[in-house]
C-alpha positions in Angstrom: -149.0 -125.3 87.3 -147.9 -127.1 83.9 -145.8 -125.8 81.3 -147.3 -125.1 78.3 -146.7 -126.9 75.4 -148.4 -125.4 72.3 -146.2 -122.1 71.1 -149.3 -120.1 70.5 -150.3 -120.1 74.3 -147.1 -118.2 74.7 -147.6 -115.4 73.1 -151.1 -115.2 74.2 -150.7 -116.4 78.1 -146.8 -117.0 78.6 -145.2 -120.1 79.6 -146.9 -121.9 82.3 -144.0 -121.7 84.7 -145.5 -119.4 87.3 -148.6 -117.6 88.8 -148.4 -114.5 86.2 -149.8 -117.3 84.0 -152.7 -115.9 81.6 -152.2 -112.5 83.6 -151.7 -108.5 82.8 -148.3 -109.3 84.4 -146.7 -112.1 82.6 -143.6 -111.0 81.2 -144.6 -112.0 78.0 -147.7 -109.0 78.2 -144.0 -106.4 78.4 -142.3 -107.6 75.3 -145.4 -109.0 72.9 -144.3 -107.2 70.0 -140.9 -108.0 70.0 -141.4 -111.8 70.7 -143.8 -111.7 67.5 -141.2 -109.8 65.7 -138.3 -112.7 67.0 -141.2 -115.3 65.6 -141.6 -113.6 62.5 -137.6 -113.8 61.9 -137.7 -117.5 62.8 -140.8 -118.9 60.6 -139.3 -116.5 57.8 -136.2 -118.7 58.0 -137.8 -121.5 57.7 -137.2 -123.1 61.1 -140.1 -125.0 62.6 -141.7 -124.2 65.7 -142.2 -126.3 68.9 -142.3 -125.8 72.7 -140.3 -127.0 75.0 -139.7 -126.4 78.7 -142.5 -124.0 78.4 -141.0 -121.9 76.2 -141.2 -121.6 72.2 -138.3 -123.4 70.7 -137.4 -123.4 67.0 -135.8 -126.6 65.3 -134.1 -127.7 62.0 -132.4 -130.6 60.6 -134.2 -132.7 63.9 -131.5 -130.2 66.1 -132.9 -127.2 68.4 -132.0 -123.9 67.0 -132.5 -121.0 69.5 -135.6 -120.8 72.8 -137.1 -117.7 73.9 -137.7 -116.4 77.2 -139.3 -113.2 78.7 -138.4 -111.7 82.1 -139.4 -108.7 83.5 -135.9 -106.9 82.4 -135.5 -108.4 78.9 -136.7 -110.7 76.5 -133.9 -113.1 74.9 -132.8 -115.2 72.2 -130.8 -118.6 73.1 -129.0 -120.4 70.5 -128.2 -124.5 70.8 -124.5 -125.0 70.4 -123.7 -121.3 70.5 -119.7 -122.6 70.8 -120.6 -122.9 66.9 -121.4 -119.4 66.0 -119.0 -116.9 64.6 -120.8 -113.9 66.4 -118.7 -111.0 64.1 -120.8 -108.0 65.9 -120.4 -109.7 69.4 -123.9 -109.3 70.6 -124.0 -112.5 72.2 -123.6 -113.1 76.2 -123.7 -115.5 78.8 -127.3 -116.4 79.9 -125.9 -116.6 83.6 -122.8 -116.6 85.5 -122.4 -120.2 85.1 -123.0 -120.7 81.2 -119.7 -121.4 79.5 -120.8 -120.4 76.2 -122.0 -116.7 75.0 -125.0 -118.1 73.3 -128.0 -115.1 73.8 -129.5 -112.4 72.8 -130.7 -109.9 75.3 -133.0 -107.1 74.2 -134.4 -104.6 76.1 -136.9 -102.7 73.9 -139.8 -103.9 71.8 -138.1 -102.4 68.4 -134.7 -104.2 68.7 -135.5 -107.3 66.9 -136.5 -104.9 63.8 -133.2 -102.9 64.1 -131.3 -106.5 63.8 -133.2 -108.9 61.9 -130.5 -108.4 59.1 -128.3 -110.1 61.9 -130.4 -112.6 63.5 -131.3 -113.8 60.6 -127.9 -114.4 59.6 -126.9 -115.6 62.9 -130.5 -118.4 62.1 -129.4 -119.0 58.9 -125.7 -120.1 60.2 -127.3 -122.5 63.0 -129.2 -123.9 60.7 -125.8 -124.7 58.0 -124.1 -126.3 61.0 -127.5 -128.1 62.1 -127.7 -129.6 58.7 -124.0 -130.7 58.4 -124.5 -132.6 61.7 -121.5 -130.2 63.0 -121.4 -130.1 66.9 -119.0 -127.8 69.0 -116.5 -129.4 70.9 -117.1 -130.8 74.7 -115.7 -128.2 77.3 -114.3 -130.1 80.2 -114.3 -128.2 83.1 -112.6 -129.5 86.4 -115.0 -127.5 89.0 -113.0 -127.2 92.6 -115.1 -129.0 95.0 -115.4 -127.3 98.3 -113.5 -128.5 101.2 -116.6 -128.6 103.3 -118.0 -130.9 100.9 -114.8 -133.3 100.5 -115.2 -133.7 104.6 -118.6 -134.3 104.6 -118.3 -136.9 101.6 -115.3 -138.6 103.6 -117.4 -138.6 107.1 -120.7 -140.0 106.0 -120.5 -143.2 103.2 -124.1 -143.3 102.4 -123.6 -139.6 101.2 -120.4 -140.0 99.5 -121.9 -143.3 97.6 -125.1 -141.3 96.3 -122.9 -138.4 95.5 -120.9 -140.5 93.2 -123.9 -142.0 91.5 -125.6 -138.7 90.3 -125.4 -137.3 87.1 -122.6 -134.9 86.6 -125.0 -132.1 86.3 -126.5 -133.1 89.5 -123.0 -133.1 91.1 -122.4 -129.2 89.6 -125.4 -128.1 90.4 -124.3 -128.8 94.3 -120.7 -127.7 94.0 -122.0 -124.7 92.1 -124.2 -123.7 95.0 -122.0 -124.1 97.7 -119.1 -122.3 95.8 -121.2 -119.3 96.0 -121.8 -118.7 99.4 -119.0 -116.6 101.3 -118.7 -118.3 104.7 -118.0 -122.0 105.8 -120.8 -122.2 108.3 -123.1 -121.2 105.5 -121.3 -124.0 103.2 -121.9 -126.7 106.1 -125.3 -125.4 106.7 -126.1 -126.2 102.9 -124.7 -129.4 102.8 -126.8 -130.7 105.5 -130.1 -129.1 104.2 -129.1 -130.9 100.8 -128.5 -134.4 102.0 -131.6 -135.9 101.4 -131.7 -134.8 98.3 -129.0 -136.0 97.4 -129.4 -139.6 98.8 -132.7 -139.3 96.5 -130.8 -138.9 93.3 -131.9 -135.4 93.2 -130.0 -132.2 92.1 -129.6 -128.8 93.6 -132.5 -127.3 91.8 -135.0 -130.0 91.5 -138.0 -130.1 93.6 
């Protein structure tokens, strides 16, 4: 199934990403009206509206501004270089246990968005300031801890440890991420073996 890539199907069929698509039960269907009413806020500011990864994404200055996303608990707001934002009412959160930046909005009712346009719209209007100042946040360098099982498997099989090396560094998180969460060390081998055809293909954790 492809991803949409006109804004308009979103809010009409939802984002292409999986069989809900054009159905009573995209999560789109749960939080129309406060998508529309997020839209609204972000045409009203001026920003200019794309889509990207499926998902309606607003830009200014040539920069990304914010995405949405609907899920079947929430509907949310994502800013681009949240590190940037001064956040005085500390609504913001992490989009996942991973992110390192609190850089989204989650709302869980329909009549949120009308309750704090005041601040999303200021919250837009400083994104936009810092998008046409050309101001970026600084790079956070994080040293992940790679997992012991993975430091023996890299040091027992070349081939791996040579492809390892040569992935992207998101490629290589996405890995140690995975294999940091599970509990056990069996389970932590077991992964590393199920992933090492992926990785000799260049691939990441995630991708297909």
């Amino acid at each position: 199934m492809a991803m949409i890539t006109d804004a308009n199907v979103y809010f009409t069929d939802g984002c292409g990403r999986c069989a809900r698509f054009g159905t009573p039960d995209c999560s789109t269907k749960l939080w129309h009206d406060g998508l529309l009413a997020l839209r609204k806020l972000c045409l009203e500011a001026g920003l200019v509206e794309t889509a990207k990864w499926g998902h309606p994404c607003y830009m200014h200055a040539g920069r990304n501004i914010a995405l949405f996303g609907a899920f079947r608990g929430d509907y949310r707001l994502t800013f681009f270089n949240a590190a940037l934002l001064k956040d005085p009412e500390g609504l913001l959160k992490p989009a996942g246990p991973n992110a390192q930046v609190s850089g989204t909005l989650f709302l869980t009712d329909n009549g949120q968005v009308e309750t704090l346009a005041p601040t999303i719209s200021a919250y837009l209007r400083e994104a936009m300031d810092y998008a046409e100042a050309g101001t970026l946040p600084p790079k956070i360098v994080t040293e992940l801890e790679m997992p012991e099982e993975l430091v023996e498997a890299l040091d027992s099989d070349p081939e791996l440890a040579e492809a390892f090396h040569e992935l992207t560094p998101g490629r290589q998180k996405s890995y140690i991420y995975n294999l940091n969460s599970a509990k056990k060390s069996e389970t932590r081998v077991s992964r590393i073996a199920g992933f090492r055809d992926k990785i000799i293909a260049g691939k990441g954790a995630l991708d297909r």
